[in-house]
C-alpha positions as CSV (number, residue, x, y, z in Angstrom):
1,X,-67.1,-183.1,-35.3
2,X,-66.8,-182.7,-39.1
3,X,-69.1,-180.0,-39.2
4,X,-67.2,-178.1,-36.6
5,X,-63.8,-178.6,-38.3
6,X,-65.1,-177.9,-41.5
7,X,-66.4,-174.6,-40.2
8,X,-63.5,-173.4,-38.3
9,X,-61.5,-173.9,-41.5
10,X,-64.0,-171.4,-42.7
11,X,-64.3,-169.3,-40.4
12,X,-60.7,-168.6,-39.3
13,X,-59.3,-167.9,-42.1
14,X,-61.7,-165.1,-43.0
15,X,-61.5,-163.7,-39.6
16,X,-57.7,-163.8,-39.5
17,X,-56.2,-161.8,-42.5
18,X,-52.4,-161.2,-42.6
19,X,-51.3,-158.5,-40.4
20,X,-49.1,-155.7,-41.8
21,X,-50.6,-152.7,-39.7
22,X,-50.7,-153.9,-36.2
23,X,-47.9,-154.1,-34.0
24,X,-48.1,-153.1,-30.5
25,X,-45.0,-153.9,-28.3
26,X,-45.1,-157.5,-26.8
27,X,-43.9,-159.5,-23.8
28,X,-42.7,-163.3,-24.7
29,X,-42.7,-165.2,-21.4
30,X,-41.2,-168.7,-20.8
31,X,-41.0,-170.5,-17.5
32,X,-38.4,-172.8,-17.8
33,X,-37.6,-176.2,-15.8
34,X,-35.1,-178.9,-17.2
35,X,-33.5,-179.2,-20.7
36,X,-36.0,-179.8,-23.8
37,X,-35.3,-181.9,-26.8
38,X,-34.1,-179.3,-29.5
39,X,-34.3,-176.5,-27.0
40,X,-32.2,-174.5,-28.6
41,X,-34.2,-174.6,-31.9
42,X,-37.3,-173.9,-29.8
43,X,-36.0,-170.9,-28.0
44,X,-34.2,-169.6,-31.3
45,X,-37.4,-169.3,-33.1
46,X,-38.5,-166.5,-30.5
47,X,-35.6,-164.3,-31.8
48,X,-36.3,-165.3,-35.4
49,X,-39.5,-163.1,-34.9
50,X,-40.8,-160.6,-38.1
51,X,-42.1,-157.9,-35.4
52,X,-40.5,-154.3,-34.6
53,X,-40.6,-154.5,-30.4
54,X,-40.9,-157.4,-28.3
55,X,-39.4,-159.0,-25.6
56,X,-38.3,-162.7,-24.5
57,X,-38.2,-163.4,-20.5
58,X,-36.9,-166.6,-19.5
59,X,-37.8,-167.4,-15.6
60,X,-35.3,-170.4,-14.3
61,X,-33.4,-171.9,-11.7
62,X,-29.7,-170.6,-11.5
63,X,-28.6,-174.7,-11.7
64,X,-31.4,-175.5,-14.2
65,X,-29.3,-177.2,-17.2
66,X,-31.2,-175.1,-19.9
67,X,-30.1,-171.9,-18.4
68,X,-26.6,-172.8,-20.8
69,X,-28.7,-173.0,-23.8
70,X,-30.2,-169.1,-22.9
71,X,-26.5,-168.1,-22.5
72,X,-26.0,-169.4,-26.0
73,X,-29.0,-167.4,-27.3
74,X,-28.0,-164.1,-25.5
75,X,-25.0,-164.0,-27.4
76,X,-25.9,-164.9,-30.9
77,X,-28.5,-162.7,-30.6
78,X,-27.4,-160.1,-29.1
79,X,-29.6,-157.1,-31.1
80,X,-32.6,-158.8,-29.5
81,X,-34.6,-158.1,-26.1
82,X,-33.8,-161.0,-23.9
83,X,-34.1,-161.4,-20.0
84,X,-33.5,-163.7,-17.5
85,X,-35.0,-164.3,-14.2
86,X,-33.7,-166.6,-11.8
87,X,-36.8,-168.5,-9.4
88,X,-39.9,-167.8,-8.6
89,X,-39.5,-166.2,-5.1
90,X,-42.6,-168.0,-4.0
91,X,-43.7,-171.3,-2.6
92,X,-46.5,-173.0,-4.4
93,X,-47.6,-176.5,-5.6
94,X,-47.2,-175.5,-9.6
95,X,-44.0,-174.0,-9.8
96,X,-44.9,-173.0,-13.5
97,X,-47.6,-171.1,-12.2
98,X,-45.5,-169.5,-9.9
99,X,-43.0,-168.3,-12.3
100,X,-45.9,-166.8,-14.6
101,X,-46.2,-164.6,-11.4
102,X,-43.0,-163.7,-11.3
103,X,-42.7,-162.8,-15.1
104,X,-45.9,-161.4,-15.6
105,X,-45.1,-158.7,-12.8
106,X,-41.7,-158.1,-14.3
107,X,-42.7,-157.9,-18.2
108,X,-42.4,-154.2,-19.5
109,X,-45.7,-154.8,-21.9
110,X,-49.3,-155.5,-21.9
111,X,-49.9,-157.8,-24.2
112,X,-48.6,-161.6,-22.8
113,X,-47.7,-164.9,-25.3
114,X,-47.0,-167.6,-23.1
115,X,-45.2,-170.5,-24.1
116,X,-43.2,-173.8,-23.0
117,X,-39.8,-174.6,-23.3
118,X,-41.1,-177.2,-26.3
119,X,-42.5,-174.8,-28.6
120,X,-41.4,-173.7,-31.8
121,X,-42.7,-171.5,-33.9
122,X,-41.9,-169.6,-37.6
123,X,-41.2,-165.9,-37.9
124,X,-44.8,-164.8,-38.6
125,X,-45.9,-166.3,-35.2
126,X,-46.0,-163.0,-32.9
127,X,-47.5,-160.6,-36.3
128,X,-50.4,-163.5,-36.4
129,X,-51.5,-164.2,-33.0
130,X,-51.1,-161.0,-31.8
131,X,-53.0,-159.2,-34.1
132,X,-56.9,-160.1,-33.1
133,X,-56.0,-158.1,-29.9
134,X,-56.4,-155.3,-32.0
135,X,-60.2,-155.8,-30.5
136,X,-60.1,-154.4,-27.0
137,X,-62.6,-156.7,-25.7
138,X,-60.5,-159.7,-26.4
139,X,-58.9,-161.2,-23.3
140,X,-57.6,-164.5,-24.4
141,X,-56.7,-166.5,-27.7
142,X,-55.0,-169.7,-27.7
143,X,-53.7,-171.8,-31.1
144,X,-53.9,-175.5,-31.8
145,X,-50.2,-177.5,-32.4
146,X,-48.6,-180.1,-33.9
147,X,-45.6,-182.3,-33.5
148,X,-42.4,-181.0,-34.4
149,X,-41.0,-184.6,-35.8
150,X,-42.1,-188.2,-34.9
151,X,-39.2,-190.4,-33.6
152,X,-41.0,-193.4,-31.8
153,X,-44.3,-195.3,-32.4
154,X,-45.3,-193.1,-29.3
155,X,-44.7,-190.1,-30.5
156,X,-47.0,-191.1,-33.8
157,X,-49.7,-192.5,-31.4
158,X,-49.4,-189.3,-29.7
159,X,-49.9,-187.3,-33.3
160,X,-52.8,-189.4,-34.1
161,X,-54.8,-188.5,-31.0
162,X,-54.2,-185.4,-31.0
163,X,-55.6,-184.7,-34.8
164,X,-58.4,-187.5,-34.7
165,X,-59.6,-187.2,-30.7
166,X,-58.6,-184.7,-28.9
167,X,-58.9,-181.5,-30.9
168,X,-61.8,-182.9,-32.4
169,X,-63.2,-182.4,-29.3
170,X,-61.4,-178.6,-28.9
171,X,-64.0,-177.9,-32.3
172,X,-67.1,-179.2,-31.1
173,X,-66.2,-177.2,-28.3
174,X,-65.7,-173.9,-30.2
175,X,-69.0,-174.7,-32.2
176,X,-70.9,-175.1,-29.4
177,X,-69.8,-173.3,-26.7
178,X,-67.1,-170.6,-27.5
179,X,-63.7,-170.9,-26.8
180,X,-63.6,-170.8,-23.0
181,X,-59.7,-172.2,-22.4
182,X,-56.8,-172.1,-23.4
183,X,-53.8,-174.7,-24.3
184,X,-50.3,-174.9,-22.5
185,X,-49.0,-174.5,-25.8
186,X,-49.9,-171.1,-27.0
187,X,-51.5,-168.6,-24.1
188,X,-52.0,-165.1,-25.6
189,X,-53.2,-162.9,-23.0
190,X,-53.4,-159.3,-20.9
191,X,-52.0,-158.0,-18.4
192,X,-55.9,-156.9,-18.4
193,X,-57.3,-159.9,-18.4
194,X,-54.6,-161.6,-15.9
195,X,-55.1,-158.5,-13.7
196,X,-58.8,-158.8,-13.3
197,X,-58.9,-162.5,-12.0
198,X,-56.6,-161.7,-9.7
199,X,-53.3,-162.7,-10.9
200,X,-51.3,-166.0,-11.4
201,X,-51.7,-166.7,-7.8
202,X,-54.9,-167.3,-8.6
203,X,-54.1,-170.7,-10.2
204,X,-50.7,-171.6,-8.3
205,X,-52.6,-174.2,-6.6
206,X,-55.8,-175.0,-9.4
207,X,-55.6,-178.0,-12.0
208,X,-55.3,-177.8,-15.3
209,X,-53.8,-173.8,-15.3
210,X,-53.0,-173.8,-18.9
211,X,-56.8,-174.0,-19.7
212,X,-58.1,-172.0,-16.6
213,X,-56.6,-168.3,-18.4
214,X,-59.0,-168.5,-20.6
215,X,-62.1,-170.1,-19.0
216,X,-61.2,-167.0,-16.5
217,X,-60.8,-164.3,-19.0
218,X,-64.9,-165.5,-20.4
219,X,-66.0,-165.3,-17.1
220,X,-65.3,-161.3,-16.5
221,X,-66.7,-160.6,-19.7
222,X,-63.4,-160.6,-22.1
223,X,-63.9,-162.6,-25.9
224,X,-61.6,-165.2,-26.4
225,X,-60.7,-167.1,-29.4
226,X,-58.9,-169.9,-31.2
227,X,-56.7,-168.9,-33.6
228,X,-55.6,-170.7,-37.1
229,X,-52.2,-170.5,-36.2
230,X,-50.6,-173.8,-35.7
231,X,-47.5,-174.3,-33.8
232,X,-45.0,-177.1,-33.1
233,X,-44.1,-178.9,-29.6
234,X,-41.7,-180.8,-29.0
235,X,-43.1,-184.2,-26.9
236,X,-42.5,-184.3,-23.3
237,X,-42.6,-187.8,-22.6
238,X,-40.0,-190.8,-23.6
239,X,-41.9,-194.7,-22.2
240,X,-45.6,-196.1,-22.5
241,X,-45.7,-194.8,-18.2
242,X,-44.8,-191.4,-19.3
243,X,-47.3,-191.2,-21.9
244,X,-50.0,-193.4,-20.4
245,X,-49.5,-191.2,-16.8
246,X,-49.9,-187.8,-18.6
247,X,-53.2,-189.3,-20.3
248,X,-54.6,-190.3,-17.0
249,X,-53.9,-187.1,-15.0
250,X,-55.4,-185.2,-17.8
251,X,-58.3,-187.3,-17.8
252,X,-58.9,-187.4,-14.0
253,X,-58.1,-183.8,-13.7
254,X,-61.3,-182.9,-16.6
255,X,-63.3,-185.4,-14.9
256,X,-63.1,-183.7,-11.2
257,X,-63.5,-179.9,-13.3
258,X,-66.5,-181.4,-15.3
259,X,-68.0,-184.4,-13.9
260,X,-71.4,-184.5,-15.8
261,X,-69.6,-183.5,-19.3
262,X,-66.9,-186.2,-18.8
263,X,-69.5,-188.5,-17.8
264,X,-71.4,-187.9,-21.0
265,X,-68.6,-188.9,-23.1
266,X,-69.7,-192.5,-22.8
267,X,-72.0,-191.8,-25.9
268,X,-69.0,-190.8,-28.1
269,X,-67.0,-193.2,-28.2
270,X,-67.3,-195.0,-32.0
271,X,-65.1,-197.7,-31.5
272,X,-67.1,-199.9,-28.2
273,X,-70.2,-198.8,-29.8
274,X,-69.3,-200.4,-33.2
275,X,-67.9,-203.4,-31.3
276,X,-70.9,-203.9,-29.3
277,X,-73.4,-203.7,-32.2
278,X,-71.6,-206.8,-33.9
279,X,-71.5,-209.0,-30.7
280,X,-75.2,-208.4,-30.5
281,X,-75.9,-208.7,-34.0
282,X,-72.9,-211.1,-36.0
283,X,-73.2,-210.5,-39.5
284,X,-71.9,-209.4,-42.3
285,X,-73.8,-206.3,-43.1
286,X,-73.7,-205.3,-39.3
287,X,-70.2,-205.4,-39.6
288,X,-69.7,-203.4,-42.9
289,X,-72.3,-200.6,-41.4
290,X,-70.9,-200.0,-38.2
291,X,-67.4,-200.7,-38.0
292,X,-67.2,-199.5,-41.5
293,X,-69.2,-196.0,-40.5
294,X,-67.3,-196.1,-37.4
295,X,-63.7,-196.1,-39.6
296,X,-65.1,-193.8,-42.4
297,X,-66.6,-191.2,-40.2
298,X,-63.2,-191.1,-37.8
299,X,-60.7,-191.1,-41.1
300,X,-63.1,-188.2,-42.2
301,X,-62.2,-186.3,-38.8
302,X,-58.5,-186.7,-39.0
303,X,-58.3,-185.4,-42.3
304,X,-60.0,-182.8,-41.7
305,X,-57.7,-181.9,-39.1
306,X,-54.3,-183.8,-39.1
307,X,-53.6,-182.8,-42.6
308,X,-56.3,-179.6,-43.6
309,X,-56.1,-177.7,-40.1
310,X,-52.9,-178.5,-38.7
311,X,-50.9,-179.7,-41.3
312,X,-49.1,-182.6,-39.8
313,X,-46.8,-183.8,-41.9
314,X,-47.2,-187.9,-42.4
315,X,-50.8,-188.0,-41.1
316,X,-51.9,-190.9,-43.6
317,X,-49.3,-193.2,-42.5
318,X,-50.9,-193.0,-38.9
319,X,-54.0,-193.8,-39.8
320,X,-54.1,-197.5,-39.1
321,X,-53.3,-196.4,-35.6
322,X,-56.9,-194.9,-35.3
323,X,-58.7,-197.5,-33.5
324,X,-55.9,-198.5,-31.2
325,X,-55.8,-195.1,-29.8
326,X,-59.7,-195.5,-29.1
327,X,-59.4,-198.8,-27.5
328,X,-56.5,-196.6,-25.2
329,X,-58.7,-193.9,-25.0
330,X,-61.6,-195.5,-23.8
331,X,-59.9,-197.3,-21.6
332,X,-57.8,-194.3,-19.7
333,X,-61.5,-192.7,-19.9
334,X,-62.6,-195.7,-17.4
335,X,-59.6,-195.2,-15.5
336,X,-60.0,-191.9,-14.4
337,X,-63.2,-193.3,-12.7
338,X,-61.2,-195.2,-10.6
339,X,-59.0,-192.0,-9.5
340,X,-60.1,-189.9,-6.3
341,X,-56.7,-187.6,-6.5
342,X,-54.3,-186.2,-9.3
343,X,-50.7,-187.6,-9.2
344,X,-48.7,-184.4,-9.5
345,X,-44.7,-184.9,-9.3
346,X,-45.0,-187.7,-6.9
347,X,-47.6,-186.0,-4.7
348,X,-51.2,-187.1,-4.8
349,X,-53.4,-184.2,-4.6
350,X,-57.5,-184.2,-4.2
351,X,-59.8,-181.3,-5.5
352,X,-61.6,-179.0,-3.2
353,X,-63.6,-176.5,-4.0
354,X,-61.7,-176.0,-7.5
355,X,-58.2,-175.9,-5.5
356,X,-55.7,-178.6,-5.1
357,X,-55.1,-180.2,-1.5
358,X,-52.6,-182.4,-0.5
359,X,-54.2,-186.4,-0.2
360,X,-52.0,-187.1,2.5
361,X,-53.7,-186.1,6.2
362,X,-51.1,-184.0,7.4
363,X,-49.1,-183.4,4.7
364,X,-49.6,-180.3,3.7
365,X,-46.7,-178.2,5.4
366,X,-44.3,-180.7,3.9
367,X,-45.8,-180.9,0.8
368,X,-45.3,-177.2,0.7
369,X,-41.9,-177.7,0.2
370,X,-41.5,-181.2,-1.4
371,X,-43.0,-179.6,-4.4
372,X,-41.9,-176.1,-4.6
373,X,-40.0,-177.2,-8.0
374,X,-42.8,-178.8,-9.1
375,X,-44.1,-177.6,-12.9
376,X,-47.4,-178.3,-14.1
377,X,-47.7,-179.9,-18.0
């Protein structure tokens, strides 16, 4: 994990130089359900944009409270490019998905950055992420995040696991394998690549969506890449259920995609490891070399990334936080062993043949329309 980090920091940087010659016009597409912390901020740092020609496409409900705060920004901006479409016209179990179809059909240019309503970024974003598509063969790219501001102790747990777990994992990944996803955050696409896997309809009923664009875009042939760009979200959840439910799904939902790969993460997890060396073996030095390696090696990893790569402001004051996350992690981890289906929006849902099928016997009509505002995470 250090290695990788280490390298991307490398690497990245040399393979992403400022861009002041490459602009082709660009469609910024947002599907929108419910009213965001700061959304105003978030949307407003679209229009903020240093880039000659772009577009911003909202996709909502006519009711939907956020649809005010896109008034707002219509008329205090008014030099810039700004559309809105109301609904997604179709029925489908992600919603989201279904307004990417929607927007994707309706954007006037080629070249897609998808984001969430929680997502803020500077003014250099679109000059930055959209210049590797200069490369013809590139059909995806995708950008790590960080937190916009930390308010609760779960919104720093959050920050923590994010720098010292879970994109830790995103590097090895990139090391070892390429970069064959891409995150819910930052999707910078085709109308290329979305064209040759068929379309957003593809995923309207597939877990994890966000990640699938890429994964999709490597398997007809197009490069993808992670970018060095870091932008901000906003969290998404407010109690310990919110935040411990989200973990879970996502867990469960990488253990159905990847069952050997999740299985095999039961010989990377430090903390149990370290634990279970000095219940064997209750001594001193036991102690100092493996809860000690174990504490070194994971401080290593999140500065490395919380404070080198993504540049998360307060990182070291989180850092006693480390091992509670793992005991949480691990734990969620033996969880989603215990999970046959994926709670989606009050619907349970079980994977078949990659495609999500209502639990229920029966239910699959009325699911149908029980979750036709449904939007993934």
């Amino acid at each position: 994990m250090i290695y990788s980090a280490t390298r991307f920091l490398q690497v990245s940087k040399r393979e992403n130089p400022r861009n002041d010659d490459f602009t082709p016009p660009v469609s910024c597409l947002k599907p929108i359900k419910g009213l965001d912390i700061d959304a105003y901020e978030n949307y407003a740092s679209f229009c903020r944009q240093d880039y000659p020609e772009y577009e911003i496409v909202f996709c909502i409900d006519p009711g939907d409270p956020a649809l005010a705060v896109i008034e707002r920004l219509v008329r205090e901006f008014p030099e810039q490019d700004i559309r809105v479409l109301f609904g997604s016209g179709r029925e489908a179990v992600n919603d989201k998905v279904a307004r990417l179809t929607r927007l994707t059909s309706d954007a006037k240019y080629d070249i897609f950055i998808i984001t969430d309503g929680d997502v803020r970024v500077g003014p250099d974003y679109l000059r930055s992420v959209v210049s590797p598509f200069r490369n013809p063969k590139l059909g995806a790219a995708t950008c790590l995040y960080r937190a916009t501001k930390e308010r609760t102790f779960l919104e720093s747990l959050q920050s923590i696991s994010m720098a010292s777990d879970f994109f830790a994992g995103i590097l090895v990944a990139w090391k070892l394998d390429g970069v064959k996803f891409t995150l819910g955050q930052s999707i910078l696409t085709t109308r290329k690549n979305i064209e040759a896997f068929g379309g957003f309809p593809y995923l309207e009923d597939r877990p994890v969506d966000d990640m699938q664009v890429g994964r999709l875009a490597a398997e007809n042939g197009f490069e993808t890449q992670l970018l060095p760009y870091v932008v901000q979200s906003v969290a998404d959840f407010h109690t310990w259920h919110e935040f411990l439910y989200k973990r879970v799904r996502w867990m469960t939902g990488m253990r159905l995609m990847r069952p050997w790969g999740h299985a095999g993460l039961f010989f990377t997890w430090g903390l149990p490891w370290a634990l279970l060396a000095v219940a064997v073996h209750p001594t001193l030095a036991t102690g100092v070399a493996y809860l000690g390696g174990y504490l070194a090696m994971r401080i290593g990893i999140t500065w490395l990334i919380g404070v080198r790569t993504i540049k998360q402001p307060g990182i070291w004051k989180r850092i006693p936080l480390i091992p509670l996350w793992d005991a949480l992690a691990f734990g969620i981890w033996l969880v989603s062993f215990t999970r046959r289906t994926i709670r989606w929006r009050g619907v349970d849902y079980r994977l078949q043949d990659g495609r999500l099928i209502a639990a229920a016997s029966g239910a699959a009509k009325s699911t149908t329309i029980k979750t036709r505002n449904a939007a993934g995470a």
